[in-house]
C-alpha positions as CSV (number, residue, x, y, z in Angstrom):
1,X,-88.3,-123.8,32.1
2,X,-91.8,-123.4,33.0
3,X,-93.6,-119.9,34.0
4,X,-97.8,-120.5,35.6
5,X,-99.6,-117.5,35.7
6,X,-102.9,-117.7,37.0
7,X,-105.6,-114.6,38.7
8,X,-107.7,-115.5,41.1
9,X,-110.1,-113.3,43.6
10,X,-111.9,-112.8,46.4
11,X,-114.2,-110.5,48.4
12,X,-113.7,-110.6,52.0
13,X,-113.8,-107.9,54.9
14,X,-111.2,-106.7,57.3
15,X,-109.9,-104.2,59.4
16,X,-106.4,-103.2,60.3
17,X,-104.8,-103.3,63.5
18,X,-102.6,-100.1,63.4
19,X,-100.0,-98.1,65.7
20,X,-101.9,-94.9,64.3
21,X,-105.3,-93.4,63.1
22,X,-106.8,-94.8,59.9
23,X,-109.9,-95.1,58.8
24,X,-108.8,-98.5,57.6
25,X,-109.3,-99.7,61.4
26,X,-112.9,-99.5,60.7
27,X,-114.4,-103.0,59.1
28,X,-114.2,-102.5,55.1
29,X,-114.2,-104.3,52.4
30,X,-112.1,-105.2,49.2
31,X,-112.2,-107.3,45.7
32,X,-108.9,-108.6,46.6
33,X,-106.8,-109.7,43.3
34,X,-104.4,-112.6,44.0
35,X,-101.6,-113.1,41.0
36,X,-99.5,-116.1,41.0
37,X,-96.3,-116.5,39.1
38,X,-94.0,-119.8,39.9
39,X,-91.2,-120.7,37.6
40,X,-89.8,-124.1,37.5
41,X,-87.4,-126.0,35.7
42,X,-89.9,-129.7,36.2
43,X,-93.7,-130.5,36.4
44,X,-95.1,-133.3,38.7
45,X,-96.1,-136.8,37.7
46,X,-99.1,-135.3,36.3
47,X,-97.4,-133.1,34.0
48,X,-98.3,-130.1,35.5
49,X,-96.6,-127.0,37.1
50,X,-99.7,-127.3,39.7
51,X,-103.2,-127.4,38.7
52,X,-104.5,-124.2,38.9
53,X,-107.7,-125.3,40.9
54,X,-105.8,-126.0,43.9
55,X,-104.1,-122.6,44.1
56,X,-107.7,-121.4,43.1
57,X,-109.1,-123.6,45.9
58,X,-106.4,-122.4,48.5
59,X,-108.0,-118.5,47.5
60,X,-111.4,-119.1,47.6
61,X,-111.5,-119.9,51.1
62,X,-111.0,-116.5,51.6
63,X,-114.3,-115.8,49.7
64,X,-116.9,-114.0,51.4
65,X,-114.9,-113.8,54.8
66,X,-114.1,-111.4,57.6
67,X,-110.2,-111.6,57.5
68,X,-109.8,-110.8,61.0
69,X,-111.7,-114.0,62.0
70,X,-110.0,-116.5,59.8
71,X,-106.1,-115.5,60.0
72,X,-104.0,-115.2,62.6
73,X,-102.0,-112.4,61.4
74,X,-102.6,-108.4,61.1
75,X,-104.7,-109.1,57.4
76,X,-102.8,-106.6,55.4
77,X,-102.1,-106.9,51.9
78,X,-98.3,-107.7,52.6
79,X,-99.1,-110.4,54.7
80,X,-102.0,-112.2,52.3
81,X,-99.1,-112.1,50.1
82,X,-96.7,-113.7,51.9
83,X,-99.1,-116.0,53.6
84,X,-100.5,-117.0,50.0
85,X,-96.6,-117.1,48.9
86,X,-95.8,-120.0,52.0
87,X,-99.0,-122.2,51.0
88,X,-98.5,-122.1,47.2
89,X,-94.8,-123.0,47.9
90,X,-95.7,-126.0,49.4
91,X,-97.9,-127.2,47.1
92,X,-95.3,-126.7,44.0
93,X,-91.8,-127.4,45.8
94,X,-90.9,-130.9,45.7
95,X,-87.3,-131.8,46.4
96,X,-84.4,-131.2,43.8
97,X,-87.0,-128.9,42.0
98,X,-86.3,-125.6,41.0
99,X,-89.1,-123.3,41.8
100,X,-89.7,-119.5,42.0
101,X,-92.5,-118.2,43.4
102,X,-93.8,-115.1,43.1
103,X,-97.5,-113.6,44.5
104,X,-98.9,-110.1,43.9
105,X,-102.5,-108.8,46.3
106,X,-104.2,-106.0,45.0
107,X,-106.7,-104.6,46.9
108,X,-108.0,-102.1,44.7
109,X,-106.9,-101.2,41.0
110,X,-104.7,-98.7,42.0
111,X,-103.2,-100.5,45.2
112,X,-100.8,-103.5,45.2
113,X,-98.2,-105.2,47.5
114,X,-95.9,-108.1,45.6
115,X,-94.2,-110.8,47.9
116,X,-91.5,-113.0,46.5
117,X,-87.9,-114.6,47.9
118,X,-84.8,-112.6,47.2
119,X,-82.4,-115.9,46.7
């Protein structure tokens, strides 16, 4: 087996759309922290997990970016997570490949959401 760790991040801006007051509704921004974990039982034809400068590529477009105007989702932490989770999946899972994914989004030191599939 195989286990890839890498860090990544990114500043961006964002604001929340929320069924409640918050001052997190207000345009704000974060050093977002993007941690990937995949665990797989095979590497590609180059002998790799994934190079890590894809999944770092797939991040930095994030860079420098107001959330709101880029996604098409509410830009939470839960759902960077599991939208970072869907695109990293398909760049590792190839068929008859065992692969676990796992993605963690901090927004600050203190405040993290981590996304994975229960199987």
């Amino acid at each position: 087996m195989y286990k890839l760790n890498l860090k990544h991040h990114f500043s961006a801006a964002h604001h929340l759309k929320l069924d409640y007051e918050s001052p997190c509704q207000k345009v704000h921004g974060h050093r977002w922290e993007v941690e990937v974990e995949i665990i797989t039982n095979m590497l590609n034809v180059n002998g790799m997990v994934i190079d890590f400068q894809r999944i770092k590529e797939l991040i930095d477009r994030f860079d420098h970016q107001d959330l709101n105007k880029i996604v098409e989702f509410n830009p939470t932490a839960e759902n960077l997570a599991q939208y970072f989770h869907e695109k990293i999946g398909i760049m590792v899972n190839r068929k008859e490949v065992y692969a676990e994914t796992k993605v963690i989004v901090s927004e600050s030191p203190d405040a993290s959401i981590t996304y994975y599939e229960d199987e």
